[in-house]
C-alpha positions as CSV (number, residue, x, y, z in Angstrom):
1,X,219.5,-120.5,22.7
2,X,220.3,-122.6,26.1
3,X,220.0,-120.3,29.1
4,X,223.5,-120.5,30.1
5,X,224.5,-119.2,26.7
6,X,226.7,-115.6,27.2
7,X,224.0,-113.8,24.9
8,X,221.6,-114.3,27.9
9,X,223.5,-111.2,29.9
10,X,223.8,-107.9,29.4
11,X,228.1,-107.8,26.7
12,X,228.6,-105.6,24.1
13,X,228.2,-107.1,21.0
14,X,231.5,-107.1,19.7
15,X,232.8,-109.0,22.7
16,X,229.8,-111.6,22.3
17,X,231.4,-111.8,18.6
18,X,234.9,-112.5,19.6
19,X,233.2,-115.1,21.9
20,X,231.6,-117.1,19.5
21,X,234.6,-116.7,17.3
22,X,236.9,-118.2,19.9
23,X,234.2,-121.2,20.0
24,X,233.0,-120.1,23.5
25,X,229.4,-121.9,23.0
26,X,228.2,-121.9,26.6
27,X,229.1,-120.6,30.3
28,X,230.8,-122.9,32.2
29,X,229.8,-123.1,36.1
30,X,231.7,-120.9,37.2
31,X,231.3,-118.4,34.7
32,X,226.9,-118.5,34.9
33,X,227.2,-117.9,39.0
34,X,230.0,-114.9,38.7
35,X,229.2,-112.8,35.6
36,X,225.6,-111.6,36.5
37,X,227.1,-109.6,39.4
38,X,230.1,-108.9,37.7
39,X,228.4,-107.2,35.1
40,X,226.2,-106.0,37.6
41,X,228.8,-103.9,39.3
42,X,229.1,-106.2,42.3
43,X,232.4,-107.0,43.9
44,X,232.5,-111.2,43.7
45,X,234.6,-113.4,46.1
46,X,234.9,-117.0,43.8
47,X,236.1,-120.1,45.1
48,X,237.2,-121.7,41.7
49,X,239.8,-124.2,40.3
50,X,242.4,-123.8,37.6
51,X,240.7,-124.6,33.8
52,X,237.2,-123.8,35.3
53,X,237.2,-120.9,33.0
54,X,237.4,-118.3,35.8
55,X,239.9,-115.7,34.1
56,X,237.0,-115.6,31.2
57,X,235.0,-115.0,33.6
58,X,236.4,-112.1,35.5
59,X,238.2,-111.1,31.8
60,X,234.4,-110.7,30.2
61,X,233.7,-108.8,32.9
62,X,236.5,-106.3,33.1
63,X,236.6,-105.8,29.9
64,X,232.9,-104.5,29.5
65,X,233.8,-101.8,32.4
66,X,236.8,-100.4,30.0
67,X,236.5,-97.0,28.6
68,X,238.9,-97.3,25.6
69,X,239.0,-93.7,24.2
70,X,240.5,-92.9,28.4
71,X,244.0,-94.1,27.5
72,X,244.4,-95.2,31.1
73,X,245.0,-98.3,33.4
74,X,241.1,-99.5,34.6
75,X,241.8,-102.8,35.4
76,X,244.5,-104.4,37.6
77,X,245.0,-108.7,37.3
78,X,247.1,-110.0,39.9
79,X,248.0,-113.5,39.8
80,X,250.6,-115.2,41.7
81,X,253.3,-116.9,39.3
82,X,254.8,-115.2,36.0
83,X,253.7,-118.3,34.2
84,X,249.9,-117.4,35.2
85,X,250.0,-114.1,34.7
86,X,251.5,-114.4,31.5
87,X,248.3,-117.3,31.0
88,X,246.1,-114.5,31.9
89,X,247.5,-111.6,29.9
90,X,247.5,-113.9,26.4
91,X,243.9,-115.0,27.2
92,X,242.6,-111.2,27.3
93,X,244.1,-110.5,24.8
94,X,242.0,-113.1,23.0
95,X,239.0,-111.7,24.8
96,X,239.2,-108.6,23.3
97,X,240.8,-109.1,19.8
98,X,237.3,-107.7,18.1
99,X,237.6,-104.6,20.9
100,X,239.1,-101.7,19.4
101,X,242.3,-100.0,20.7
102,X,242.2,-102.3,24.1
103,X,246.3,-102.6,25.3
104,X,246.8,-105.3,27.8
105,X,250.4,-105.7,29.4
106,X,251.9,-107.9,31.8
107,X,254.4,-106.9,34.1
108,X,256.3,-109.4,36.1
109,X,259.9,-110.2,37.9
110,X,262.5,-111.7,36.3
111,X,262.5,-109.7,33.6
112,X,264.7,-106.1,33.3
113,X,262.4,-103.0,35.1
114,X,263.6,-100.3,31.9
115,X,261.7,-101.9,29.0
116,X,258.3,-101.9,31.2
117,X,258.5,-98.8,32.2
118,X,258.6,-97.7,28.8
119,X,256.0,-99.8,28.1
120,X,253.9,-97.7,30.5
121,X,255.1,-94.7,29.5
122,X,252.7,-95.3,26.3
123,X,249.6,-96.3,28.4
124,X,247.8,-99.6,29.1
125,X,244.3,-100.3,30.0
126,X,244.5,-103.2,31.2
127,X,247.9,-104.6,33.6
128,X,248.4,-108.3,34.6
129,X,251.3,-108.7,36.9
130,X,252.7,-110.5,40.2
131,X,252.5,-108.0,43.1
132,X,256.4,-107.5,43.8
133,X,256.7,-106.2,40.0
134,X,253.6,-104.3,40.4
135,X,254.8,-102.8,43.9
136,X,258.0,-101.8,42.1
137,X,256.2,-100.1,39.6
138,X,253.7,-98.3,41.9
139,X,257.0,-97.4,44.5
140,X,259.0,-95.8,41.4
141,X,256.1,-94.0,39.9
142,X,255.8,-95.7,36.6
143,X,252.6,-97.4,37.2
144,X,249.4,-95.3,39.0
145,X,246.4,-96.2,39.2
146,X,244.0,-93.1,40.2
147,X,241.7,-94.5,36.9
148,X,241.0,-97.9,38.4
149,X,237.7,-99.4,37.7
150,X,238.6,-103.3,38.5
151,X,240.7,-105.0,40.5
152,X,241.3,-109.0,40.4
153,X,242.5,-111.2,42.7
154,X,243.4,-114.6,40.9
155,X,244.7,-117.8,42.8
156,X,244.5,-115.6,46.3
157,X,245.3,-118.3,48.1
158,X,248.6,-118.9,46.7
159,X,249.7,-115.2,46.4
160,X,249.3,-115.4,50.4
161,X,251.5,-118.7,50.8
162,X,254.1,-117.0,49.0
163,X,254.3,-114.3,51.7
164,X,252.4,-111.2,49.2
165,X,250.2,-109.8,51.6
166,X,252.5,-107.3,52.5
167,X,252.7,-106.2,49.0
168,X,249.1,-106.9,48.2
169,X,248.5,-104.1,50.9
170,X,250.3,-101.8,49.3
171,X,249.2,-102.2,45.9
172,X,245.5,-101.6,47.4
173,X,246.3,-98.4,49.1
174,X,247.4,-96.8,45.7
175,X,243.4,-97.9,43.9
176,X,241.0,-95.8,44.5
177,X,238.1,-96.6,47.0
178,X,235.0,-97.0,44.7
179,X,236.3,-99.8,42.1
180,X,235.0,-103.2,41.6
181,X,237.4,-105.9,43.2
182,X,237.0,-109.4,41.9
183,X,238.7,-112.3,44.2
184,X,239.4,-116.0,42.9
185,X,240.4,-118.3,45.3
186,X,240.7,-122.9,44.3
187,X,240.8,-123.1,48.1
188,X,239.5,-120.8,50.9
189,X,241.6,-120.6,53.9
190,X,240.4,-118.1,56.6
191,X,242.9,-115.8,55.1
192,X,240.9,-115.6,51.9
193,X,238.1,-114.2,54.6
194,X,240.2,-111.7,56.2
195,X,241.5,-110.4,53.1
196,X,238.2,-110.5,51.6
197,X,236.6,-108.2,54.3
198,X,239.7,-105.7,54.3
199,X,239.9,-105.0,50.1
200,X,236.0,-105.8,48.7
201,X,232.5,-104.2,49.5
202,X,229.4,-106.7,49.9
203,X,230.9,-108.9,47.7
204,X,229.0,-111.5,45.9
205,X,230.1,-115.7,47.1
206,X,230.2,-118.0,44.4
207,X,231.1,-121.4,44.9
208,X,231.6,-124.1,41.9
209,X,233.5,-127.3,42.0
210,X,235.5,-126.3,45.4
211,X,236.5,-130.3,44.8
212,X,238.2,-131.5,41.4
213,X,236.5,-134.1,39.7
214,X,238.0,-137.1,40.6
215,X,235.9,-139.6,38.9
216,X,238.0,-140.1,35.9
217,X,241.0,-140.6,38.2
218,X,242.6,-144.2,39.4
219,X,244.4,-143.2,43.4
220,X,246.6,-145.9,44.8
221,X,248.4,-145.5,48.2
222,X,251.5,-147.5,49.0
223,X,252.6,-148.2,52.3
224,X,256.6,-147.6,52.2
225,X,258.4,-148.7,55.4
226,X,261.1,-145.5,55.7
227,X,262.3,-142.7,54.1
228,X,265.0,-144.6,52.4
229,X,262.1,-147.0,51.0
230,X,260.5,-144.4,48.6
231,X,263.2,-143.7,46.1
232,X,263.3,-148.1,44.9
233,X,259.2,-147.9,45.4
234,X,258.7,-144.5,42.8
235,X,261.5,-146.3,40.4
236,X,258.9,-149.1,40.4
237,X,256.0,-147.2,40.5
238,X,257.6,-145.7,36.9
239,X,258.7,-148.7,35.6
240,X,254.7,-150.6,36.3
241,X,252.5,-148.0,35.2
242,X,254.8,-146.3,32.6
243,X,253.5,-142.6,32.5
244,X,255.1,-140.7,29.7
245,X,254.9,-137.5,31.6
246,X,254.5,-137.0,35.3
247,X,254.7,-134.6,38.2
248,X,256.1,-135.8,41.3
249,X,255.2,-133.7,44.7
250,X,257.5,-133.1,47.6
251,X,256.5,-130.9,50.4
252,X,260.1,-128.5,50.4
253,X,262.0,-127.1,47.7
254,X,265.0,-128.7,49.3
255,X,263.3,-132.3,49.3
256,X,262.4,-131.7,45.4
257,X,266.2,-130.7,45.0
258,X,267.2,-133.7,46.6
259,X,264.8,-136.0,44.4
260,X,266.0,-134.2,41.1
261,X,269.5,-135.3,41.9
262,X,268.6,-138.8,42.7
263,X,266.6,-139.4,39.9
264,X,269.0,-137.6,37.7
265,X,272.4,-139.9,39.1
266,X,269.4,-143.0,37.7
267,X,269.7,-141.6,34.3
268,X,266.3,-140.4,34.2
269,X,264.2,-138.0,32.7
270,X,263.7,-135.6,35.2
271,X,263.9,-131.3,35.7
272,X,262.9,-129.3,39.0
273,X,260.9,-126.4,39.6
274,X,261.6,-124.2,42.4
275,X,261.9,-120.6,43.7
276,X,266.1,-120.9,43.2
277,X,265.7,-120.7,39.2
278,X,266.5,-117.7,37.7
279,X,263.3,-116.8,35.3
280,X,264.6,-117.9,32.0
281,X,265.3,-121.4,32.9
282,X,262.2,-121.6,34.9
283,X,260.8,-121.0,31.8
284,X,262.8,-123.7,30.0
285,X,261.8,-126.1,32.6
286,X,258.0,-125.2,32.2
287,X,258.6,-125.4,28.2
288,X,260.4,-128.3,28.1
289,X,257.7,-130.1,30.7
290,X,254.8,-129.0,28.9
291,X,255.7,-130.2,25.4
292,X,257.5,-133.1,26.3
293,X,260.8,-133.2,26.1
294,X,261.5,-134.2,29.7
295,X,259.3,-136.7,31.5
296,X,259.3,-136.0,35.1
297,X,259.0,-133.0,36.8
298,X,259.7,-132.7,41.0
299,X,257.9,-129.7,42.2
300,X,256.4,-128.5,45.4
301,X,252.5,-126.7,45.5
302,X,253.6,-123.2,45.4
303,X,256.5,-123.9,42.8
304,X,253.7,-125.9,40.5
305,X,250.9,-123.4,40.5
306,X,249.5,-122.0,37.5
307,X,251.0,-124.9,35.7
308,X,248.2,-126.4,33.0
309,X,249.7,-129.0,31.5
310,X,247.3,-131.2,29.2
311,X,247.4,-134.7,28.5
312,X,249.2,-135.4,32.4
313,X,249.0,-138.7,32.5
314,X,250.3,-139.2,36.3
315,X,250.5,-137.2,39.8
316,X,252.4,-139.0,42.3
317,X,253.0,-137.7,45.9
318,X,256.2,-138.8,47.1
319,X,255.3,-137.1,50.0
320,X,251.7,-136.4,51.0
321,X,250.5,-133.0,51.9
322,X,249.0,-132.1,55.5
323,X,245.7,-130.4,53.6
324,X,243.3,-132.5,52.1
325,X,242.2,-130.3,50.0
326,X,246.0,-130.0,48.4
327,X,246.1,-133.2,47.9
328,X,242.7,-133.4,45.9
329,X,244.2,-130.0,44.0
330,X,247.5,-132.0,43.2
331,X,245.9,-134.9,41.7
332,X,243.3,-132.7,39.9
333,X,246.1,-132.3,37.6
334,X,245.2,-135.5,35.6
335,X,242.1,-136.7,34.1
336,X,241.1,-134.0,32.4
337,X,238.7,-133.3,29.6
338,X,237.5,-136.3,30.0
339,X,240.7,-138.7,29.9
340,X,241.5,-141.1,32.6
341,X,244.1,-140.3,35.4
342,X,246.4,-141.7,37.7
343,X,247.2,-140.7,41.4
344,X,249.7,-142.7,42.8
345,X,251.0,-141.5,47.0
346,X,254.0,-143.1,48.9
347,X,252.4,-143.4,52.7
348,X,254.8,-144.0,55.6
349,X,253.3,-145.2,58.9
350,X,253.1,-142.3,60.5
351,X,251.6,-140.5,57.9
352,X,248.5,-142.9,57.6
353,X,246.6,-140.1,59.5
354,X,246.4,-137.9,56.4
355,X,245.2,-140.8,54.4
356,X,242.6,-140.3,56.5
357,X,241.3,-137.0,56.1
358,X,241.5,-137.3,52.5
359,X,239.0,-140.4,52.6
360,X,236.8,-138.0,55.0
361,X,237.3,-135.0,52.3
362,X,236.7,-137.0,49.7
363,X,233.8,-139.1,51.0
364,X,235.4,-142.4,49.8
365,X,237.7,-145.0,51.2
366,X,241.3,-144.8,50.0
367,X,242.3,-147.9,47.8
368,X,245.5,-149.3,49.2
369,X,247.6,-151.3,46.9
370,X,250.5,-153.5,47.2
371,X,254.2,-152.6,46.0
372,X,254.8,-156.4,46.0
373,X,252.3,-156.5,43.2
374,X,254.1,-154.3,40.9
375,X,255.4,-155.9,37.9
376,X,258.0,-153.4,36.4
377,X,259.1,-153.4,33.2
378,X,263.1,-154.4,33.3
379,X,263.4,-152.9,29.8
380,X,261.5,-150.1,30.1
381,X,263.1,-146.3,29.7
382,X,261.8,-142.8,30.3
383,X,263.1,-141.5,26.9
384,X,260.8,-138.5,25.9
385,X,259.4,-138.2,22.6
386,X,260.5,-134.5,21.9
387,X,263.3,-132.3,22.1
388,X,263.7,-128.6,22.5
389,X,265.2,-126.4,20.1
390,X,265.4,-122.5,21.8
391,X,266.0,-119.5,19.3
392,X,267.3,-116.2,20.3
393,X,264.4,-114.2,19.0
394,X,261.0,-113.6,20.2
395,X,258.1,-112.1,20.3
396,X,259.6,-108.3,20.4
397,X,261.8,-109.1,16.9
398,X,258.0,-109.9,15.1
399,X,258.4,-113.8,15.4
400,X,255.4,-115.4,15.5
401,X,255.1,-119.8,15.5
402,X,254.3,-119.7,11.9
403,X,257.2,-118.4,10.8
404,X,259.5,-121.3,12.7
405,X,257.1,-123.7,11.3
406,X,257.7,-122.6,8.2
407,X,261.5,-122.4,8.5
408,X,261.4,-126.1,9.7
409,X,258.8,-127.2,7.1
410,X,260.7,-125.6,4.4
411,X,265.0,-125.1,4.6
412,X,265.3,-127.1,7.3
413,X,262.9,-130.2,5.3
414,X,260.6,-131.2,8.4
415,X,257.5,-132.9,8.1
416,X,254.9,-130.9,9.9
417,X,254.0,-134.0,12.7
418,X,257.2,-133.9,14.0
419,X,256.7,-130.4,14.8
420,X,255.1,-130.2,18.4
421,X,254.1,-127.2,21.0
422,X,255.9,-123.8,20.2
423,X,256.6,-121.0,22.7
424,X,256.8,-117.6,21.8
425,X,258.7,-115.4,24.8
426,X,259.7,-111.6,24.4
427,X,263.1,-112.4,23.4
428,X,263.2,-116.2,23.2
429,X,261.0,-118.8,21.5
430,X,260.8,-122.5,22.2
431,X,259.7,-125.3,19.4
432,X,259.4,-129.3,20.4
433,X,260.5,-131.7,17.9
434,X,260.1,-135.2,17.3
435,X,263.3,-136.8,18.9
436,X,264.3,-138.6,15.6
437,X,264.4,-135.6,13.4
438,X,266.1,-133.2,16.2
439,X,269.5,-133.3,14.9
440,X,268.6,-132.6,11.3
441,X,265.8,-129.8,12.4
442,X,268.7,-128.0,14.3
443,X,271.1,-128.3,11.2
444,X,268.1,-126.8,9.1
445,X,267.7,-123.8,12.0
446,X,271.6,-122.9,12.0
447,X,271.8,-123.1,8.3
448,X,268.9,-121.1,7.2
449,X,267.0,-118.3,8.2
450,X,263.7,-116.9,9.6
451,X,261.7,-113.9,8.2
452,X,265.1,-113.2,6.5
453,X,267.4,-113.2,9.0
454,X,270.1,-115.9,11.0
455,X,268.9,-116.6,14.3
456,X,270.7,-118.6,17.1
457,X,269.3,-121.8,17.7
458,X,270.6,-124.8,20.4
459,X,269.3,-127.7,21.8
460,X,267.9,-127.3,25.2
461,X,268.6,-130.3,27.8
């Protein structure tokens, strides 16, 4: 036994079970500094990144407060996006598959108000949700929370650049005074500290890999002469280094929705995310991103949060943030588990300045390369590998991925590796299929049926 294994601290066995099951061998950092005091009662202010296995973390520990016979709400998750909290809510649900009787829900925007309250109306004990939903609930009387035992703060820092502190104060008001409240922060503004000080009691500081790791990550800066210079250098950026899949940062949503349309008029690859999009297609987009049937995605900080994408295998900031510590959050997006990465930044002169406080964040000289020194590819294309089929059915008609797996494996005749990532929604689900057997898989979908029954299938684009 390795002292940073999680049978070293006080959790009931049958989460300790579901732990091993779920192939949770050791604590991570962040996990070994925060749970002690967790379980220990103490109120714990984290400064942790995304995949640092934080909402383990604070979901081990709020799940070993729960009193599951009281068929009550103890534990509150906030989080800032729909995408996270709906990250959050299916991994503590994992957490506490071997726990009896443990309801989690997640209650976000976007989504009709009628359904959740009835949701509520036959008890939770544990809600995830972004604070305007949550406020809503609170304001209408469909939510309370006189049985709180924890309340969690994740990503802070955004839910405060999104303008939620007015809400967040609300939502504390209506939890009782003695609780345990858990705040996790990747960066720590002063904000954090003033909010800190107003909603926890002597909490606990725990710090763990406040930088990403950069090692595994190649960062070029280009010097571009204008504005008007940056759309020809990223097209040749693309066309050198040939990243199948890609984020691309601007600073504004209306910079990102200028990009989209450029890139879009070249006959690229390319989908947006902003705060415009209605919650479905920011779903889409997200869907259609993460399993690869679209190659580039334009998105600003706030717009991209929450978003774990694996196998990234670019970051490029066609415009460079003021905050260091954005930037190295950014480009932490690729490289991970151990692959290599690529960071590639458009500088213009008078931007050179935040070049330099990320060489004096980081500790290391930027490495300047040449756009003369490019050698694009004339014949290369972004063409994705996948496509996305969406079906009208979800999560709430009993669909699960292995029934449209088996729908494609069987009527429809697919071979099962040119079946990719699969998203199961309430109402919708999402499947990725190799691009040269989309038009036959769809034909398979339309003509057959699932669990007995037609569903609707199209292509999404």
């Amino acid at each position: 036994m390795t002292d940073n294994a999680f049978s070293t601290l006080p959790i009931r066995k049958d989460l300790l079970e579901n732990l091993e099951a779920l192939g949770f061998s050791a604590m991570t950092p962040v996990q070994a500094k925060s749970l002690p005091p967790i379980l220990a009662g103490r109120d714990v202010l984290a400064q942790a990144k995304t995949g640092s296995g934080k909402t383990a973390a604070f979901g081990v520990g709020l799940l070993s407060r729960l009193a599951a016979e009281e068929f009550a709400v103890q534990a509150l998750v906030l989080c800032p996006t729909r995408e996270l909290a709906d990250q959050v809510g299916k991994e503590l649900r994992r957490l506490a598959r071997f726990t009896a009787n443990v309801k989690v829900l997640t209650l976000c925007g976007g989504t009709p108000l009628g359904p959740q309250i009835g949701s509520l109306a036959h008890g939770a004990h544990v809600v995830v949700g972004t604070p305007g939903r949550i406020q809503d609930h609170l304001q209408k009387g469909s939510l309370t929370l006189d049985a709180l035992r924890v309340l969690v703060l994740d990503e802070a820092d955004r839910m405060l650049d999104m303008g939620f502190a007015p809400a967040l104060d609300v939502i504390v008001a209506a939890c009782p005074r003695e609780r345990q409240t858990l705040l996790f922060s990747a960066t720590y503004p002063k904000a954090i500290g003033a909010i800190s000080a107003r909603v926890q009691n002597d909490p606990v500081e725990v710090v763990v890999e406040s930088q990403h790791d950069t090692a595994q990550i190649q960062q070029h800066f280009y010097e571009v002469p204008t504005t008007d210079a940056k759309l020809p250098a990223l097209k040749a950026l693309l066309s050198h280094f040939k990243p199948v899949s890609s984020v691309i940062f601007c600073n504004t949503r209306k910079d990102c929705q200028h990009l989209h349309q450029q890139l879009s008029a070249e006959g690229l690859s390319v989908t947006t995310l902003h705060g415009d999009l209605e919650q479905r297609d920011r779903d889409q987009v997200l869907v259609r991103f993460a399993n690869r049937s679209v190659s580039l995605l334009v998105a600003t900080d706030v717009a991209a949060r929450g978003l774990d994408i694996k196998e990234l295998d670019a970051v490029i900031n066609y415009e460079l943030p003021r905050d260091p510590e954005v930037y190295v959050h950014r480009i932490g997006r690729t490289g991970r588990a151990g692959e290599k990465g690529l960071a590639l930044s458009l500088v213009q002169p008078s931007e050179t300045h935040r070049v330099q406080r990320v060489q004096d964040y980081q500790q290391k000289p930027a490495h300047w390369s040449d756009l003369n020194k490019l050698e694009p590819d004339p014949a290369f294309r972004l063409i994705p590998e996948m496509v996305t089929l969406g079906l009208d059915s979800g999560r709430k008609n009993k669909l699960r991925p292995g029934d449209i797996v088996g729908a494609l494996t069987g009527d429809a005749g697919i071979a099962g590796d040119q079946i990719g990532k699969i998203d199961v929604f309430d109402f919708q689900a999402y499947v990725a299929v190799a691009r040269g057997s989309a038009k036959q898989a769809l034909a398979g979908l339309e003509s057959g049926k699932i669990k007995g029954r037609k569903v609707k299938v199209r292509r999404i684009t």
